[in-house]
C-alpha positions in Angstrom: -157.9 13.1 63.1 -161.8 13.6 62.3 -161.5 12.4 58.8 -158.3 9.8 59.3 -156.6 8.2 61.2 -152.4 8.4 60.9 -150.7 6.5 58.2 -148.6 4.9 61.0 -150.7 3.4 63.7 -148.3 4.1 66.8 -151.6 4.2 68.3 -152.1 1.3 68.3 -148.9 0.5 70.7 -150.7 1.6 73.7 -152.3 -0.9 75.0 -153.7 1.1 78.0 -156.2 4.1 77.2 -156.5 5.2 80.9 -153.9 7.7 80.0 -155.8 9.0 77.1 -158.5 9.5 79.3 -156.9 11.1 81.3 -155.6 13.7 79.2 -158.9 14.5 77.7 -159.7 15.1 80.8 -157.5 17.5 81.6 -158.1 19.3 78.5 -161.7 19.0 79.8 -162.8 17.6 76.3 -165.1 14.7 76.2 -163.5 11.7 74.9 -165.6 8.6 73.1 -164.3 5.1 74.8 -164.7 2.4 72.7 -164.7 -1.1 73.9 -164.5 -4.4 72.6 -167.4 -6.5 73.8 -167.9 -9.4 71.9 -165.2 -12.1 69.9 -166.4 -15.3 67.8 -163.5 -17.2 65.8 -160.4 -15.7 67.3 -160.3 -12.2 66.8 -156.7 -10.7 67.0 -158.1 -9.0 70.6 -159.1 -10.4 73.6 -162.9 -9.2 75.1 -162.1 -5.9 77.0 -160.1 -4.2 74.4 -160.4 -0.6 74.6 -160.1 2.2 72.3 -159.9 6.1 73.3 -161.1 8.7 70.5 -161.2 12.8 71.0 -159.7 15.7 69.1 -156.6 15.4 68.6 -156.6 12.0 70.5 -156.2 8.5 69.5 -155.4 5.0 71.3 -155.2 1.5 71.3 -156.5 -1.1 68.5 -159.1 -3.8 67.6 -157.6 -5.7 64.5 -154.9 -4.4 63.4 -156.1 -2.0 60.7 -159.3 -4.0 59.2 -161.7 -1.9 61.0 -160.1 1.0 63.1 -161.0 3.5 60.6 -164.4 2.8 60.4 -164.4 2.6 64.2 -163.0 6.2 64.4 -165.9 7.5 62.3 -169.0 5.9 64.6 -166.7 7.4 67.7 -166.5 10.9 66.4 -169.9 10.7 65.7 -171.1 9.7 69.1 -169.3 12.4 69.7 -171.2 14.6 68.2 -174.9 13.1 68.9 -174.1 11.5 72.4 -175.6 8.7 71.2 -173.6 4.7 72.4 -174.2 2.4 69.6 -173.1 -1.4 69.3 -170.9 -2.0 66.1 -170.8 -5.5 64.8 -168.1 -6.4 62.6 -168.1 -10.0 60.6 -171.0 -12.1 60.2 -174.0 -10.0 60.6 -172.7 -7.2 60.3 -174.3 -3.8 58.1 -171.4 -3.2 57.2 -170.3 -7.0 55.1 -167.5 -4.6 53.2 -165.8 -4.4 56.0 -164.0 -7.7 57.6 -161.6 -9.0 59.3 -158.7 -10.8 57.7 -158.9 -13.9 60.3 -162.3 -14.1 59.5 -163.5 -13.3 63.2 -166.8 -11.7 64.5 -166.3 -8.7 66.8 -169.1 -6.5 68.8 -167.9 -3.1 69.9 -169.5 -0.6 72.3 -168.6 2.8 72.0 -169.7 5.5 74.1 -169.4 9.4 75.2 -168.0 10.1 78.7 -167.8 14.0 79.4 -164.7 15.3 81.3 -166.8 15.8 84.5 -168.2 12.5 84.6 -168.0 11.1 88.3 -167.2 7.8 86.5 -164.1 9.2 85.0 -162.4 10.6 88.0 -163.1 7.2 90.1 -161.4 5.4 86.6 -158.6 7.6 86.5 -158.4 7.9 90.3 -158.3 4.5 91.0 -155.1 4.4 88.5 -153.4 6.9 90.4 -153.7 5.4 93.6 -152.7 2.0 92.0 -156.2 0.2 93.0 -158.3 -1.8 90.9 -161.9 -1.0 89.8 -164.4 -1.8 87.6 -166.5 0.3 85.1 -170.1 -0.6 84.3 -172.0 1.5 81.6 -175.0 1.2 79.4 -173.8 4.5 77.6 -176.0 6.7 79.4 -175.4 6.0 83.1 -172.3 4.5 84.4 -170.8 4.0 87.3 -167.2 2.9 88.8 -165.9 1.4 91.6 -164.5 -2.2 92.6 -167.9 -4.2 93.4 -170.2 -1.9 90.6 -172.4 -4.6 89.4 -174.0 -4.8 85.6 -177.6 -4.3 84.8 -179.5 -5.4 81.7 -177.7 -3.8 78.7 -174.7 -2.6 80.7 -171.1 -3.7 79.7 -168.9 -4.0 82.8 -165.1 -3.9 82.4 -162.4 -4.6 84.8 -159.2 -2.4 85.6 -156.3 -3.7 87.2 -153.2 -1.3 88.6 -150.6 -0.6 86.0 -147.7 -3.6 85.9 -145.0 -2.1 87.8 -141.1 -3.3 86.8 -138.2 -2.9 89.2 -134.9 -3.7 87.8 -131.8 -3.8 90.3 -128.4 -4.0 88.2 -126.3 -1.9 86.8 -124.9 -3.7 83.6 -126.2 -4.3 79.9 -128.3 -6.5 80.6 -130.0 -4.9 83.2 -130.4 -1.9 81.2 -132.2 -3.8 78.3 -134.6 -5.8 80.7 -135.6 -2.0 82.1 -135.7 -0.2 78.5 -137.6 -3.4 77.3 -140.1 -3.1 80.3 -140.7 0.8 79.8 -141.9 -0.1 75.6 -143.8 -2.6 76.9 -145.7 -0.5 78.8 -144.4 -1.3 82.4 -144.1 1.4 85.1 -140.7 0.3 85.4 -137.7 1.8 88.2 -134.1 0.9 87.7 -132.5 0.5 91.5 -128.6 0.7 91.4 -127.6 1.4 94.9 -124.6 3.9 95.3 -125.0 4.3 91.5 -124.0 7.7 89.5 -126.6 10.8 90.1 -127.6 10.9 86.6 -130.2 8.5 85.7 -129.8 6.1 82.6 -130.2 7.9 79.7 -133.7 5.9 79.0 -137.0 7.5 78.4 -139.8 7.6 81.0 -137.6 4.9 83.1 -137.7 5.7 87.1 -134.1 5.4 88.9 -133.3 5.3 92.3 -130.0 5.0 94.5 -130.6 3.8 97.5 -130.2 0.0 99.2 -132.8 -2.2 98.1 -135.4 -2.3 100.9 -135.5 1.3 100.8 -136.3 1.6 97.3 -138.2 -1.5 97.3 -140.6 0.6 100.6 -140.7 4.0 98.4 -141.9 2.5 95.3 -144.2 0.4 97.2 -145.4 -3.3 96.1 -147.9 -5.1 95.4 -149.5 -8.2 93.0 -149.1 -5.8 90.0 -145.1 -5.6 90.7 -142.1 -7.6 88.7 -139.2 -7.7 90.9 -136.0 -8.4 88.3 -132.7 -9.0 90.0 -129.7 -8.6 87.6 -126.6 -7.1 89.5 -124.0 -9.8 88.9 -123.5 -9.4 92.5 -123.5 -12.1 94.8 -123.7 -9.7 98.1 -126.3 -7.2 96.1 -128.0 -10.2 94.5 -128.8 -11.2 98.6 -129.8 -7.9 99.7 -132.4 -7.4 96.8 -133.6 -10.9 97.4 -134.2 -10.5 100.9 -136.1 -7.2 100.3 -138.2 -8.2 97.4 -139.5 -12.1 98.7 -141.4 -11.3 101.4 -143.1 -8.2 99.7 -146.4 -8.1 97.8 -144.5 -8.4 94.6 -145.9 -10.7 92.1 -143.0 -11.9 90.3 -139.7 -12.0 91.6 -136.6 -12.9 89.3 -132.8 -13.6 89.5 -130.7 -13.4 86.8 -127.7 -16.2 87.4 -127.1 -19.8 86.8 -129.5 -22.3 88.2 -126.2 -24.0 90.2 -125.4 -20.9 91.9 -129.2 -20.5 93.0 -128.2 -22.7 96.5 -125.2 -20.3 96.9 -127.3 -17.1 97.2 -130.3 -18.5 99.2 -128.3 -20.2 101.5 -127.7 -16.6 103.8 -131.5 -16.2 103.7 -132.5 -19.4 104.2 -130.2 -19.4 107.5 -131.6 -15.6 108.6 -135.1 -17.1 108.8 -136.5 -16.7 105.8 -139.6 -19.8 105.6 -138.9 -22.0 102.7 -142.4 -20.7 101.1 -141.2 -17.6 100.2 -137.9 -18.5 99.2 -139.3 -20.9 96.5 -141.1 -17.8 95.4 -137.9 -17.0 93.2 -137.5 -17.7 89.3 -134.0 -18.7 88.5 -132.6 -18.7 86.1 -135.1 -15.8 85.2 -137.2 -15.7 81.9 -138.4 -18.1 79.3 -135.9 -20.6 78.2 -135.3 -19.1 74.5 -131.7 -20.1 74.5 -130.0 -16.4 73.8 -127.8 -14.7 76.5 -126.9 -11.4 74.9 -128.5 -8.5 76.7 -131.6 -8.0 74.7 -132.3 -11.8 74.6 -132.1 -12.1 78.1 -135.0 -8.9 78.1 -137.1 -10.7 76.0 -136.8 -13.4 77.9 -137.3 -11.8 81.0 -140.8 -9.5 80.0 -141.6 -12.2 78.3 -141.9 -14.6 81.1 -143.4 -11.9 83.3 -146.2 -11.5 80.7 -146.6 -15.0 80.0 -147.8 -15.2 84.0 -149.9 -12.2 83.8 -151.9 -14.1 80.9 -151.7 -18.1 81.9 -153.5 -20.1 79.1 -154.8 -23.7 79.3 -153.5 -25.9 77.1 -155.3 -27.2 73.8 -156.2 -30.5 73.8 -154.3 -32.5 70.6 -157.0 -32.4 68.4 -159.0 -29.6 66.6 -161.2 -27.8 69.0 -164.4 -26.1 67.9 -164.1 -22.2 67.5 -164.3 -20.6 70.9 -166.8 -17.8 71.9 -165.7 -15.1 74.1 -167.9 -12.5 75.5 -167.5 -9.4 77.9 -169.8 -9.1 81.1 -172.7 -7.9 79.4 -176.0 -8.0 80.9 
């Protein structure tokens, strides 16, 4: 890994490196975390891009292969050294061979964090127990927790909970919404009460038996949970409706034709539950992309629930001056 990096990036499909971290950790080798800092002219990554880098590990990307490589070789050398350094990639750079094909301007911090750093275990704590937090480092000192302020020269990054996916259903579709929500890097639980013992032959996918609210209370949610409600059952669609609106969840969606929506609220909406909540629902659920076959429909589905997770503005109709975005660095 020192002198390359693999000919096919899969890598690069983890968007997350806390679990890198975490297994360097537990190998109790030091690991060099590279983070992206800096973007002028719409870079392919947003500021707060990470990259993980150890022996033997490797994860997350910048570009897209214009400067990953090169990357890799200043984080195996702070490695070595101990050293943080600030890479610059575009105009300005020391390195004017290397560029990025859209033309961008990047800044990327990289640093050395042992696998006894106090920093670390907060980080990778904090995941855990599903809380948020916030890492502030100048390479030398850092710190973690959720009100850890920058000081001069100090780059502070944010960490949310993992997204969290439950899928009630039991059907195709259901299925692909789940498997869709697992690649994309969901924590995701597929809920079919009374279903078989075995669990759906899907990778890394949670699955759990019982009714909804008792699946619903042992996962536990919160803002960082997607509630998807695909059963084809009118009854089951209820009963997972009236456990997952009033929760913390963040999204909650129901899979169904808009005209039936009246139909399956009505039971709710007589037991009590305060219009509020009940508009909380999105039915039909997903992105309007026109497909109904089961992947569509998942596509549709983590699509919408990531479009939320990342609301833009809109443009305004004519050309607007290249943007400038910048991490929290002091």
């Amino acid at each position: 890994m020192r002198d390359s990096l693999p000919e096919w990036p899969l890598f690069g499909l983890t968007d997350d490196v806390r679990p890198a971290l975490a297994q360097a950790r537990q190998r109790k080798i030091p690991v060099a975390l590279a983070t992206l800092v800096a973007v002028e002219g719409g870079g392919p990554r947003p500021v707060g891009t990470q990259m993980a880098f150890a022996d033997g590990i490797v994860a997350g990307y910048f570009s897209g292969g214009c400067v990953e490589s090169d990357v890799a070789d200043h984080a195996f050398a702070c490695l070595e050294d101990g050293e943080p350094r600030r890479l610059i990639y575009g105009e300005g750079s020391p390195w004017p061979d290397i560029t990025l094909l859209c033309g961008a301007r990047i800044e990327i911090f990289v640093e050395k964090v042992g696998a006894d750093d106090p920093a670390l275990a907060e980080l990778l704590a904090a995941m855990v127990e599903r809380r948020p937090t916030t890492w502030v480092s100048d390479g030398r000192r850092r710190v973690c927790a959720l009100d850890a302020q920058a000081w001069e020269g100090a780059v502070s990054r944010r960490h949310d909970p993992v997204p969290r996916l439950v899928v009630f259903g039991s059907d195709p579709t259901a299925l692909a919404i789940a498997q869709l929500g697992v690649l994309s890097g969901l924590e995701t639980t597929f809920v079919r009460s009374k279903g078989p013992e075995a669990p759906p032959p899907i990778p890394d996918l949670g699955y759990r038996r019982d009714d909804p609210q008792a699946a619903l209370d042992a996962i536990g949610c919160d803002a960082w949970t997607s509630i998807a409600v695909a059963t084809h059952n009118i009854d089951t669609d209820r009963e997972a409706l009236a456990a997952a609106l009033p929760s913390a969840a963040g999204y909650v969606g129901l899979l169904g034709a808009r005209k039936r929506l009246a139909e399956r609220l009505a039971p709710l909406r007589a037991a009590g539950l305060p219009e509020q909540v009940l508009s909380r629902v999105h039915a039909p659920i997903g992105l309007d992309i026109g497909g109904k076959a089961p992947w569509e429909v998942a596509v549709s589905v983590i699509g919408e629930i990531v479009s939320l997770r990342h609301p833009r503005t809109p443009e305004p109709a004519h050309e607007a001056p290249a943007k400038r975005d910048r991490a929290t660095v002091s």
